[in-house]
N, C-alpha and C positions, 0 to 999 in steps of 0.2 A: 479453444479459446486461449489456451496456453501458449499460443506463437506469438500473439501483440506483446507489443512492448508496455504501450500506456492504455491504460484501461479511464475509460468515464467514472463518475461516480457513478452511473446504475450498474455498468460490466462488475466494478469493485464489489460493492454492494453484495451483488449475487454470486459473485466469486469464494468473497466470505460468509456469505448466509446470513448476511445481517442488512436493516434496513438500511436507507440511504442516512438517516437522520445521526443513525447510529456509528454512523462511519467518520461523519461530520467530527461526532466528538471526541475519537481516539484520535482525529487530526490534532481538535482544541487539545486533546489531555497532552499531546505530544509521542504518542506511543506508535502512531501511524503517520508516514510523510505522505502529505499532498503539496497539491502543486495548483496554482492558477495561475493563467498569463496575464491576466490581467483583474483589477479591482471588479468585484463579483465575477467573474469568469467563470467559465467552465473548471470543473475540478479533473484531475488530470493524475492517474496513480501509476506507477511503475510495478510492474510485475515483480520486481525483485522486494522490494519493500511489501508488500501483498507476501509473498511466501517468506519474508523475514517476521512480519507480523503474525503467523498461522504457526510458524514453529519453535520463535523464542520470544513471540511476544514483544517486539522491540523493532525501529526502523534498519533496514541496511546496512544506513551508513553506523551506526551504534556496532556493531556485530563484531566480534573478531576473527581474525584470519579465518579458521578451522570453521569458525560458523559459516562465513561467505563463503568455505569453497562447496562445503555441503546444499549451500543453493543453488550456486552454480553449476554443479552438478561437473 
Protein backbone atom coordinates (compact mmCIF):
# COMPACT_ATOMS: atom_id res chain seq x y z
CA UNK A 1 0.00 0.00 0.00
CA UNK A 2 3.06 2.02 0.45
CA UNK A 3 3.67 2.85 -3.40
CA UNK A 4 0.40 5.48 -3.65
CA UNK A 5 1.04 8.62 -3.39
CA UNK A 6 -2.56 9.80 -2.07
CA UNK A 7 -4.35 7.64 0.06
CA UNK A 8 -8.62 8.09 0.68
CA UNK A 9 -9.85 8.56 3.89
CA UNK A 10 -10.57 4.82 4.43
CA UNK A 11 -6.67 3.74 2.81
CA UNK A 12 -5.63 6.73 5.75
CA UNK A 13 -7.88 5.46 8.19
CA UNK A 14 -6.48 1.92 8.16
CA UNK A 15 -2.91 2.91 7.42
CA UNK A 16 -3.07 4.66 10.91
CA UNK A 17 -5.36 2.18 12.74
CA UNK A 18 -7.68 4.60 13.61
CA UNK A 19 -11.28 5.12 12.63
CA UNK A 20 -12.30 7.39 9.75
CA UNK A 21 -14.12 9.88 12.09
CA UNK A 22 -10.98 9.93 13.95
CA UNK A 23 -8.86 11.14 11.26
CA UNK A 24 -11.40 13.75 10.34
CA UNK A 25 -10.34 15.39 13.66
CA UNK A 26 -6.40 15.45 13.66
CA UNK A 27 -7.27 17.15 10.12
CA UNK A 28 -9.82 19.75 12.46
CA UNK A 29 -7.19 19.83 15.39
CA UNK A 30 -4.51 20.65 12.51
CA UNK A 31 -1.99 17.99 13.50
CA UNK A 32 -2.77 15.90 10.15
CA UNK A 33 -2.99 17.58 6.52
CA UNK A 34 -5.97 16.71 4.31
CA UNK A 35 -6.84 17.79 1.23
CA UNK A 36 -10.43 18.04 -0.65
CA UNK A 37 -10.88 19.18 -4.17
CA UNK A 38 -13.65 20.25 -3.82
CA UNK A 39 -16.57 21.53 -1.05
CA UNK A 40 -17.38 18.09 0.75
CA UNK A 41 -15.17 16.14 -1.55
CA UNK A 42 -13.44 13.42 -1.22
CA UNK A 43 -10.67 13.46 1.49
CA UNK A 44 -7.43 12.94 -0.05
CA UNK A 45 -4.02 12.37 2.22
CA UNK A 46 -0.52 12.18 1.03
CA UNK A 47 1.79 9.50 2.18
CA UNK A 48 4.30 11.81 3.31
CA UNK A 49 2.10 13.58 5.93
CA UNK A 50 0.63 9.86 6.95
CA UNK A 51 4.44 8.88 8.03
CA UNK A 52 5.03 12.61 9.36
CA UNK A 53 1.99 12.20 11.56
CA UNK A 54 3.01 8.28 12.93
CA UNK A 55 6.61 9.58 13.77
CA UNK A 56 6.66 13.19 14.97
CA UNK A 57 3.21 13.67 15.29
CA UNK A 58 3.05 16.67 13.23
CA UNK A 59 2.23 17.40 9.18
CA UNK A 60 5.33 17.46 6.62
CA UNK A 61 5.23 20.60 5.80
CA UNK A 62 5.81 21.53 9.89
CA UNK A 63 9.05 19.19 9.96
CA UNK A 64 12.47 20.11 9.69
CA UNK A 65 15.18 19.27 7.31
CA UNK A 66 16.72 16.08 9.27
CA UNK A 67 13.04 15.11 10.03
CA UNK A 68 11.87 15.10 6.07
CA UNK A 69 15.07 13.45 5.05
CA UNK A 70 14.36 10.58 7.52
CA UNK A 71 10.85 10.12 5.72
CA UNK A 72 12.22 10.29 2.60
CA UNK A 73 14.22 7.83 3.20
Amino acid sequence: MKDKKWYTLKEASEYLSRCKRQIIRYVDEGSLKGYQTQYRGTWLFDIKDLDAWVMFNMSFAKLTGTQKESING
